[in-house]
DRENKOL-577672 format. One record per residue: x, y, z of N, C-alpha, C in turn; residue in three letters. Coordinates in nm, 3 decimals, always signed. Example, Ala and Ser with C-alpha at 12.3 -4.5 7.8 and 13.67 -1.06 7.14 Angstrom:
<nodes>
+---------+---------+---------+---------+---------+---------+---------+---------+---------+-----+
:     npx :     npy :     npz :    capx :    capy :    capz :     cpx :     cpy :     cpz :   r :
+---------+---------+---------+---------+---------+---------+---------+---------+---------+-----+
:  +1.319 :  -0.569 :  +0.780 :  +1.230 :  -0.450 :  +0.780 :  +1.320 :  -0.330 :  +0.780 : ala :
:  +1.285 :  -0.225 :  +0.708 :  +1.367 :  -0.106 :  +0.714 :  +1.290 :  +0.003 :  +0.787 : ser :
+---------+---------+---------+---------+---------+---------+---------+---------+---------+-----+
</nodes>
This chain:
<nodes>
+---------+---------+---------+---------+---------+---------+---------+---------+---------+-----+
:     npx :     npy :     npz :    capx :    capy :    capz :     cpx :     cpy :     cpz :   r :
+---------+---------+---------+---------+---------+---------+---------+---------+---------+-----+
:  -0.128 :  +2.382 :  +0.510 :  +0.000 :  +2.443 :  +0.525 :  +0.084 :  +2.368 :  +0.630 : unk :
:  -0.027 :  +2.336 :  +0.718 :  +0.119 :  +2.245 :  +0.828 :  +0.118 :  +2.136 :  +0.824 : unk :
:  +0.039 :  +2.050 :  +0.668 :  +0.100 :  +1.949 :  +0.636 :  +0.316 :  +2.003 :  +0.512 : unk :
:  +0.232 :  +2.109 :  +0.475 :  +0.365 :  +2.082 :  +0.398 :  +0.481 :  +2.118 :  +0.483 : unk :
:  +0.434 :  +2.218 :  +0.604 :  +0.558 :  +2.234 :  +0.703 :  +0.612 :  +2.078 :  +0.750 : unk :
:  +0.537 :  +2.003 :  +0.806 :  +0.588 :  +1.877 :  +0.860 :  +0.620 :  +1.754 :  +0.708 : unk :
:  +0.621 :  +1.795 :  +0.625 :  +0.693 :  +1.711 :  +0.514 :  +0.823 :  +1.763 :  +0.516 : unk :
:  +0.843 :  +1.919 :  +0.475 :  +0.945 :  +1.991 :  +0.527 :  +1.032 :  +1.931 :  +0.636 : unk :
:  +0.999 :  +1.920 :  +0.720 :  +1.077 :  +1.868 :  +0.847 :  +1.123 :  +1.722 :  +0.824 : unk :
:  +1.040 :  +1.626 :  +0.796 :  +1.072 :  +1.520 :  +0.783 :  +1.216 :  +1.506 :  +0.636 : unk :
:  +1.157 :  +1.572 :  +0.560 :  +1.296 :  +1.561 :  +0.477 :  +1.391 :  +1.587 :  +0.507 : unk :
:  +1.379 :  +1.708 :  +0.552 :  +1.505 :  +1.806 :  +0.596 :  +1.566 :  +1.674 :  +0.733 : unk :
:  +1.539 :  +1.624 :  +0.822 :  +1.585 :  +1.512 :  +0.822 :  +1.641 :  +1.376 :  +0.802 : unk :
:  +1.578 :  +1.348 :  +0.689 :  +1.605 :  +1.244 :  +0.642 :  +1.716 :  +1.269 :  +0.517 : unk :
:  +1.730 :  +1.436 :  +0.532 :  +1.854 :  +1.468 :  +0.414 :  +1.975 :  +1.470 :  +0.499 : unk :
:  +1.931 :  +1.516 :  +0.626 :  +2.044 :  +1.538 :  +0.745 :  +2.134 :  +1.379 :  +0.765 : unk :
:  +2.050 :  +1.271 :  +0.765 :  +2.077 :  +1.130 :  +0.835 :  +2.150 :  +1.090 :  +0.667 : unk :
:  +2.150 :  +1.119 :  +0.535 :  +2.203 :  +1.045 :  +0.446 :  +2.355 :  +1.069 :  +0.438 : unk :
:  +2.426 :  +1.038 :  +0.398 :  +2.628 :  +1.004 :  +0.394 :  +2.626 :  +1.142 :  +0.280 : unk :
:  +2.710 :  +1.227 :  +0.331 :  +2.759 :  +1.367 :  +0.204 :  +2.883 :  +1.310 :  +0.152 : unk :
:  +2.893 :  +1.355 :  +0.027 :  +2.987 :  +1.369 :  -0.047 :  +3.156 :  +1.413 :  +0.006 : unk :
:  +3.260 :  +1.316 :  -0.001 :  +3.356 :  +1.388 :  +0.066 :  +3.405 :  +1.492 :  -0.015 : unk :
:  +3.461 :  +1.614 :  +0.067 :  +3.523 :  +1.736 :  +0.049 :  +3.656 :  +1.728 :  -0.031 : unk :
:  +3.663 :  +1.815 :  -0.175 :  +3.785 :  +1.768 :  -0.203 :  +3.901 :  +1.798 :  -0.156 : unk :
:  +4.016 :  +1.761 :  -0.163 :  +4.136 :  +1.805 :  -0.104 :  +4.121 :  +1.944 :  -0.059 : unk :
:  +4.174 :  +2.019 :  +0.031 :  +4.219 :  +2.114 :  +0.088 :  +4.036 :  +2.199 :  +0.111 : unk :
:  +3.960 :  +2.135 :  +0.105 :  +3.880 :  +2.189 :  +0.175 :  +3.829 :  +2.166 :  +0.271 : unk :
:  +3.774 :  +2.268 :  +0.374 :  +3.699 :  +2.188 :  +0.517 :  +3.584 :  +2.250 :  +0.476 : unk :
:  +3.495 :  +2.084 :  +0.511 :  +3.354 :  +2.107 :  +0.511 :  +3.246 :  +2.209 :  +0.644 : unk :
:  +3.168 :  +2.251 :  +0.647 :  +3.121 :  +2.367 :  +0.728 :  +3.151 :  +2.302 :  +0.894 : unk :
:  +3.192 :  +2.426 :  +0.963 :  +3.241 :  +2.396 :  +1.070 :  +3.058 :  +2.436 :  +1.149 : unk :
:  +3.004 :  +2.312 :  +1.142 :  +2.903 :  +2.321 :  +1.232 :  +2.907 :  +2.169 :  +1.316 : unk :
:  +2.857 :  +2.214 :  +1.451 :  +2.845 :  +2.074 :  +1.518 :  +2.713 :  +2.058 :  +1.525 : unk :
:  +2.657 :  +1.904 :  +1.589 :  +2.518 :  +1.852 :  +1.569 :  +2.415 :  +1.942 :  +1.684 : unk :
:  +2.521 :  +1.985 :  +1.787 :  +2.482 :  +2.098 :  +1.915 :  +2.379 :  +2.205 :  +1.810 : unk :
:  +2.498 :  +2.251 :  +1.735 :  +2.438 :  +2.420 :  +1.660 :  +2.330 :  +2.376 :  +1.565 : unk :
:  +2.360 :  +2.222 :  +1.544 :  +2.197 :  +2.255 :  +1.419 :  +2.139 :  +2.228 :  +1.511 : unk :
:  +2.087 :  +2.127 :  +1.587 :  +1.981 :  +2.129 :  +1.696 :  +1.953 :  +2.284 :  +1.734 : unk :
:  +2.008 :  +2.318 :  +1.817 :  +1.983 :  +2.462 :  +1.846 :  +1.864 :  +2.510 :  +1.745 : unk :
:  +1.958 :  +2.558 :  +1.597 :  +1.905 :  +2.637 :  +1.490 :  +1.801 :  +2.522 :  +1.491 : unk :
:  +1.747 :  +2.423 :  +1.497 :  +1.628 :  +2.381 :  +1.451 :  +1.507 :  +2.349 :  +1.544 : unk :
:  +1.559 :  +2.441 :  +1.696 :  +1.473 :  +2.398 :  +1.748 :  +1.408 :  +2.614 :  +1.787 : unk :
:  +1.536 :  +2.682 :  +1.742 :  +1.539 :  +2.817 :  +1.718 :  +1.413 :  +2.826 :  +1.572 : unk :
:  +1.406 :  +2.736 :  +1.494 :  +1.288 :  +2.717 :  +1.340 :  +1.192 :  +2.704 :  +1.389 : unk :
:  +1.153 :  +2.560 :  +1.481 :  +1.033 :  +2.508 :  +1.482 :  +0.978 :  +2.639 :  +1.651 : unk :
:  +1.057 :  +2.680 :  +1.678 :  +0.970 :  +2.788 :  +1.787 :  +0.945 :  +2.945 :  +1.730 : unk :
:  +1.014 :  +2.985 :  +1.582 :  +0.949 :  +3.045 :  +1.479 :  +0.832 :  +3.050 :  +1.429 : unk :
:  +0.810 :  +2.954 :  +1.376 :  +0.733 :  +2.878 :  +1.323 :  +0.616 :  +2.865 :  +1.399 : unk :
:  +0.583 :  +2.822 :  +1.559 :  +0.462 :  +2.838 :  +1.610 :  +0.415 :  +2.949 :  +1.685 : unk :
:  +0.484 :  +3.046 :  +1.653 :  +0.446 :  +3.209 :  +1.641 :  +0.443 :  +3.310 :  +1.500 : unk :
:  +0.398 :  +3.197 :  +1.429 :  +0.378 :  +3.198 :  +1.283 :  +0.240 :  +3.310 :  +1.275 : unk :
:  +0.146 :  +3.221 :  +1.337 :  -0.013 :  +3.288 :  +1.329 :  -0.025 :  +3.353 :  +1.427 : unk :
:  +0.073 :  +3.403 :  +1.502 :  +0.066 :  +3.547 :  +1.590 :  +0.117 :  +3.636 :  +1.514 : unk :
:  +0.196 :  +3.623 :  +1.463 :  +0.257 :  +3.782 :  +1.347 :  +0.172 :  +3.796 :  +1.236 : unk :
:  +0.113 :  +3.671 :  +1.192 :  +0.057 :  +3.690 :  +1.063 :  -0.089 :  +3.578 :  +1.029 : unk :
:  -0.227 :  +3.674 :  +1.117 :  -0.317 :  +3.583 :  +1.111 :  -0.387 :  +3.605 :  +1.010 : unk :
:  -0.362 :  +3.716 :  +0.892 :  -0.447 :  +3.707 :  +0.784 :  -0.351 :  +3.592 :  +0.704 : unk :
:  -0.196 :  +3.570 :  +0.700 :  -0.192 :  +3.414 :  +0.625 :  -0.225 :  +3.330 :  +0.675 : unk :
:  -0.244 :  +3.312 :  +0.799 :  -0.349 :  +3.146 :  +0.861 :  -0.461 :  +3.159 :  +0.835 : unk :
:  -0.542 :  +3.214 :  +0.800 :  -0.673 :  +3.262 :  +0.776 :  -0.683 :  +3.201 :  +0.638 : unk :
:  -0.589 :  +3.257 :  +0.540 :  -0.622 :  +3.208 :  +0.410 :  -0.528 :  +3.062 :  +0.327 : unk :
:  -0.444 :  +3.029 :  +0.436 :  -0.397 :  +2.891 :  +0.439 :  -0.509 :  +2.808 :  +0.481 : unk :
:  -0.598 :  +2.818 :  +0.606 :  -0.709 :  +2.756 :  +0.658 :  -0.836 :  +2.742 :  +0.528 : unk :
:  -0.845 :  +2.879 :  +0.477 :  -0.903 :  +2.810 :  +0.363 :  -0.894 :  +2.786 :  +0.254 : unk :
:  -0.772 :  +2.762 :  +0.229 :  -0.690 :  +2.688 :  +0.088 :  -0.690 :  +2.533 :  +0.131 : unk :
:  -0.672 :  +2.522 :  +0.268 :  -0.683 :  +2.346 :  +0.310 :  -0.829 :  +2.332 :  +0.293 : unk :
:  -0.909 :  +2.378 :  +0.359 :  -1.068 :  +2.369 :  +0.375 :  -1.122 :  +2.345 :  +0.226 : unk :
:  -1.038 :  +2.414 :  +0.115 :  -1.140 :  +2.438 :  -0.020 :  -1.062 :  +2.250 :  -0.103 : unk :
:  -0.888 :  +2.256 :  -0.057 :  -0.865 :  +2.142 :  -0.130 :  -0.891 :  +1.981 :  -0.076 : unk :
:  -0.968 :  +1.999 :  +0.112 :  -1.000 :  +1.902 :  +0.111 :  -1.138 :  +1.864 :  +0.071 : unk :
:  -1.205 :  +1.937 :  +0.009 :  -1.365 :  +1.979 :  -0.015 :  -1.329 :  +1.891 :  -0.197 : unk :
:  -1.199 :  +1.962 :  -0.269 :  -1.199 :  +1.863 :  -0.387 :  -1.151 :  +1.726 :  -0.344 : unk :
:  -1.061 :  +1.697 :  -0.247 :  -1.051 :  +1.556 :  -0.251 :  -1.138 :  +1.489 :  -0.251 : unk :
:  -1.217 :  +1.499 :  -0.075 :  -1.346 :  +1.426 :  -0.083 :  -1.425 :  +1.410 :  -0.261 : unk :
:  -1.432 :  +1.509 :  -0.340 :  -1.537 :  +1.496 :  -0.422 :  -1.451 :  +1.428 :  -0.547 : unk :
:  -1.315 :  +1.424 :  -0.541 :  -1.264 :  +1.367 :  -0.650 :  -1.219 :  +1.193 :  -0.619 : unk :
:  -1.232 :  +1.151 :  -0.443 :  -1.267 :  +1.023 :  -0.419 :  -1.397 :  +0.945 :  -0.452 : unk :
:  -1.500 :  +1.057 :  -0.431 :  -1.617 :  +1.010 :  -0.449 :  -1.667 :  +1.000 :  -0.576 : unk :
:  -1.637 :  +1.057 :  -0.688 :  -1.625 :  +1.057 :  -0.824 :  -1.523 :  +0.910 :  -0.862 : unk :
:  -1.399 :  +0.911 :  -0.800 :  -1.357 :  +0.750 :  -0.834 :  -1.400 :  +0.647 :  -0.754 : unk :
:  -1.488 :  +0.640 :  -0.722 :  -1.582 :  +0.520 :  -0.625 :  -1.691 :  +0.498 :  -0.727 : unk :
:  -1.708 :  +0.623 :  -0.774 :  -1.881 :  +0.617 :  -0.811 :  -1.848 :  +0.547 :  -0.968 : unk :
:  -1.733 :  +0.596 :  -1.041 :  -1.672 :  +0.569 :  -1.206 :  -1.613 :  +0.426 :  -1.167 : unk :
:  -1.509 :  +0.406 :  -1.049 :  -1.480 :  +0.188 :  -1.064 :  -1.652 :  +0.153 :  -1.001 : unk :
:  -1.718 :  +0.183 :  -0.931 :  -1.796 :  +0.105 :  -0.907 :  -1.926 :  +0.061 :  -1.038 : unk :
:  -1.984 :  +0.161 :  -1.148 :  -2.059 :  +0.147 :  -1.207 :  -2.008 :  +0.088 :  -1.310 : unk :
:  -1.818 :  +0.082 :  -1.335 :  -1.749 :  +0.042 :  -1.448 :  -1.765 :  -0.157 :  -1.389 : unk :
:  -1.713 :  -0.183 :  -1.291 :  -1.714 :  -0.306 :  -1.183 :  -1.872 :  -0.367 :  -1.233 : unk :
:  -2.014 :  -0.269 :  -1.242 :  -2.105 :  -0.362 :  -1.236 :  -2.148 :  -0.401 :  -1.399 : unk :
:  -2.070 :  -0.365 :  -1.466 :  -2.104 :  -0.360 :  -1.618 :  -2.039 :  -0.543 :  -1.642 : unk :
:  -1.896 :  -0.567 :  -1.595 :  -1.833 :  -0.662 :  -1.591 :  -1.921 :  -0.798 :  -1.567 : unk :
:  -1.843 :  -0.926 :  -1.632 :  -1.924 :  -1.019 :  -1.598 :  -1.891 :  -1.094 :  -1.467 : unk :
:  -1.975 :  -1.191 :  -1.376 :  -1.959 :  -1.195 :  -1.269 :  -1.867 :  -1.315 :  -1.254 : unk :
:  -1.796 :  -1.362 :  -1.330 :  -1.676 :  -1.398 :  -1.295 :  -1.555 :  -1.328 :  -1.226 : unk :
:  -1.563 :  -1.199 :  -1.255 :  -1.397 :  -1.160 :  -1.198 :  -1.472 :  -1.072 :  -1.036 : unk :
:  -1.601 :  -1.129 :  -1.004 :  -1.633 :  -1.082 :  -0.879 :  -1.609 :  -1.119 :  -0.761 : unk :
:  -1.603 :  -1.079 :  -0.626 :  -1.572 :  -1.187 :  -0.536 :  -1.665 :  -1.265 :  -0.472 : unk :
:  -1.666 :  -1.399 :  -0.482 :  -1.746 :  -1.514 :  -0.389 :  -1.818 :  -1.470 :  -0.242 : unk :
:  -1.910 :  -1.433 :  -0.250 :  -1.996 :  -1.396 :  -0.108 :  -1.952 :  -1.495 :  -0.005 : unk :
:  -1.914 :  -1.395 :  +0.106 :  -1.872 :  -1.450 :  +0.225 :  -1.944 :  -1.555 :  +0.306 : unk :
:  -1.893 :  -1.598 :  +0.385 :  -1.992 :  -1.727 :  +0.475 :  -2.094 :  -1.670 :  +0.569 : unk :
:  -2.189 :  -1.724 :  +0.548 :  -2.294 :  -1.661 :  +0.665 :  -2.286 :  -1.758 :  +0.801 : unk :
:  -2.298 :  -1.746 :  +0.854 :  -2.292 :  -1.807 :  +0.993 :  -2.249 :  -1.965 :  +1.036 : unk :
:  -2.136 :  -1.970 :  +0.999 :  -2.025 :  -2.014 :  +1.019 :  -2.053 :  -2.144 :  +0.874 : unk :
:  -2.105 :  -2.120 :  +0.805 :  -2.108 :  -2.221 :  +0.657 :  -1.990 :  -2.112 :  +0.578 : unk :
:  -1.938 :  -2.260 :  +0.509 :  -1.800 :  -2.227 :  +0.418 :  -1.887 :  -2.181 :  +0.268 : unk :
:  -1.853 :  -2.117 :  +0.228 :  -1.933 :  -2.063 :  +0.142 :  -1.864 :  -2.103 :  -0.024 : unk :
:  -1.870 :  -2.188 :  -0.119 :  -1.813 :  -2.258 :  -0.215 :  -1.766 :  -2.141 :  -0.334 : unk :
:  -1.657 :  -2.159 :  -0.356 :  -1.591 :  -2.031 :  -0.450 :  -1.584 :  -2.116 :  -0.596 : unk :
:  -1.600 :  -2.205 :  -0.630 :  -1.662 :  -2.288 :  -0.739 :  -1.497 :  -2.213 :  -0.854 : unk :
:  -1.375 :  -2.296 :  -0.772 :  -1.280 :  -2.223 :  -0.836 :  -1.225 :  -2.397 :  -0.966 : unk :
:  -1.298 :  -2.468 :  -0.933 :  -1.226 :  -2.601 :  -1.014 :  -1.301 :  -2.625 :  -1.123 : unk :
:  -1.186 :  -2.634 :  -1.220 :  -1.269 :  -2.677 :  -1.360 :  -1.284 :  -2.790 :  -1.377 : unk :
:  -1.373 :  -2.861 :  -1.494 :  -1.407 :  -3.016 :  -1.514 :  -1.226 :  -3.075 :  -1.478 : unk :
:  -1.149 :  -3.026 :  -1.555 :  -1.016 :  -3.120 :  -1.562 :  -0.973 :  -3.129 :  -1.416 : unk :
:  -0.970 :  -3.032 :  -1.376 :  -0.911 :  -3.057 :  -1.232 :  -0.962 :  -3.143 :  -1.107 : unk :
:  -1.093 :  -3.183 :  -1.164 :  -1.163 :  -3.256 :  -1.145 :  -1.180 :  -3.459 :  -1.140 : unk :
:  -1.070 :  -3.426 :  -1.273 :  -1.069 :  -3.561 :  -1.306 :  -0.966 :  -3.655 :  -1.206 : unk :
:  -0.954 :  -3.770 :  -1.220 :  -0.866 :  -3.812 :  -1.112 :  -0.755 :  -3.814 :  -1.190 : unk :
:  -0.614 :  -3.787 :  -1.059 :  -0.496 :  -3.822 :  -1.110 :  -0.461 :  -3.956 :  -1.223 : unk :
:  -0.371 :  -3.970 :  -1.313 :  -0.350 :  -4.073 :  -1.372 :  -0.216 :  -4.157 :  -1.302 : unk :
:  -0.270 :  -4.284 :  -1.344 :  -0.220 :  -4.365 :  -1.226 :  -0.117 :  -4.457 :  -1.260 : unk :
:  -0.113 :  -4.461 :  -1.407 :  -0.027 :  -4.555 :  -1.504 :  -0.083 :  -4.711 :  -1.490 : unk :
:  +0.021 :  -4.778 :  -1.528 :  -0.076 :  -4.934 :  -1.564 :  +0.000 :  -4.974 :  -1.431 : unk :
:  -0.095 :  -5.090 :  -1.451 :  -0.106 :  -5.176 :  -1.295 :  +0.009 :  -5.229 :  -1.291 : unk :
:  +0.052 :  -5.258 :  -1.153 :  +0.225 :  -5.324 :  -1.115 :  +0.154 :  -5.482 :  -1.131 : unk :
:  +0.282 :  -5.545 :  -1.151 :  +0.229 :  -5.704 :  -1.188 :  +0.221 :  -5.767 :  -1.024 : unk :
:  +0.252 :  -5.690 :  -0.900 :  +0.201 :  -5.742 :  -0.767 :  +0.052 :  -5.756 :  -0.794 : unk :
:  -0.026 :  -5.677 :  -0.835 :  -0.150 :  -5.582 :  -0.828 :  -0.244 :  -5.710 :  -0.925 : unk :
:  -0.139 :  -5.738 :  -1.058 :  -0.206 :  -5.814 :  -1.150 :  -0.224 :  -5.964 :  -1.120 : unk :
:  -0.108 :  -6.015 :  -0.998 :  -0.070 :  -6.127 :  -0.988 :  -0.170 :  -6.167 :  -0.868 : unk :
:  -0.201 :  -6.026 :  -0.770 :  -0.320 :  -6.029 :  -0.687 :  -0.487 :  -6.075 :  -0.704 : unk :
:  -0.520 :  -6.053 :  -0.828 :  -0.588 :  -6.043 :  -0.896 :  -0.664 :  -6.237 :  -0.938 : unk :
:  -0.797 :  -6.274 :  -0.929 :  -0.813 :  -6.430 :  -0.897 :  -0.787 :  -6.471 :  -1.088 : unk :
:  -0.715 :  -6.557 :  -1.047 :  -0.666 :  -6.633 :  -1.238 :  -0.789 :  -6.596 :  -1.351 : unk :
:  -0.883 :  -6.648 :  -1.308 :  -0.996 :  -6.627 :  -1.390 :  -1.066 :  -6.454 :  -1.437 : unk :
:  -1.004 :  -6.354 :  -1.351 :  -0.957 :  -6.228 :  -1.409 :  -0.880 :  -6.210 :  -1.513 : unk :
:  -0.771 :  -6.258 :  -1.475 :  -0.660 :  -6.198 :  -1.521 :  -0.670 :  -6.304 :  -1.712 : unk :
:  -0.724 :  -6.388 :  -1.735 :  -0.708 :  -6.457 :  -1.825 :  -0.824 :  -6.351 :  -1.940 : unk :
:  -0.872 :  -6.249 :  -1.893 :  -0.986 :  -6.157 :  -1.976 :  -0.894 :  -6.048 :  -2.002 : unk :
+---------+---------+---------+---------+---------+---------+---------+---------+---------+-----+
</nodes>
């Protein structure tokens, strides 16, 4: 419950800080200053934490409406851990990740294929290169 109170708050702020719509002709928009909402919102939030003094059978059963839905989270995280992880070991071990380095060895991720492998191509030889080259080469 006093997560949804403090979502509450945060909006209700962040609705306060966005640009309103201007007023059409001949109307004035509410004659409040930023004084009176402060006030009124600090008149809310001291409501509000004399909440579970007027009314401790609803904290009582807010306490365990949180208690019962964090009891399904946990078990509906642990249910999607347990369904990607056994789905993850079915897969082949290509799309797995490369085991880390053990003590301070680089550990090879074997990411290059034969082609990438091959050497750049270099085009044909410049005639400096050919002319470098002893006569009795170059005549084969």
């Amino acid at each position: 419950m006093f997560f949804l109170l403090r979502v509450g708050f945060w909006l209700s702020i962040a609705i306060m800080l966005l640009p309103a719509a201007p007023a059409p002709q001949g109307e004035n928009g509410p004659a409040m200053s930023a004084t009176d909402a402060l006030s009124a919102a600090s008149a809310t939030v001291s409501d509000m934490r004399g909440f579970c003094d007027r009314q401790p059978a609803a904290c009582a059963v807010g306490a365990q409406a949180l208690h019962a839905f964090g009891q399904k989270a946990q078990a509906s995280a642990k249910w999607a851990y347990d369904y990607l992880s056994t789905r993850n070991a079915g897969e082949s071990g290509k799309d797995k990740i490369a085991p880390v380095a053990v003590a301070g060895e680089l550990a090879s991720q074997n990411t290059l294929q034969a082609a990438d492998r091959a050497p750049a191509w270099r085009g044909p030889a410049s005639r400096i290169a050919e002319m470098s080259r002893p006569a009795t080469d170059r005549a084969n």
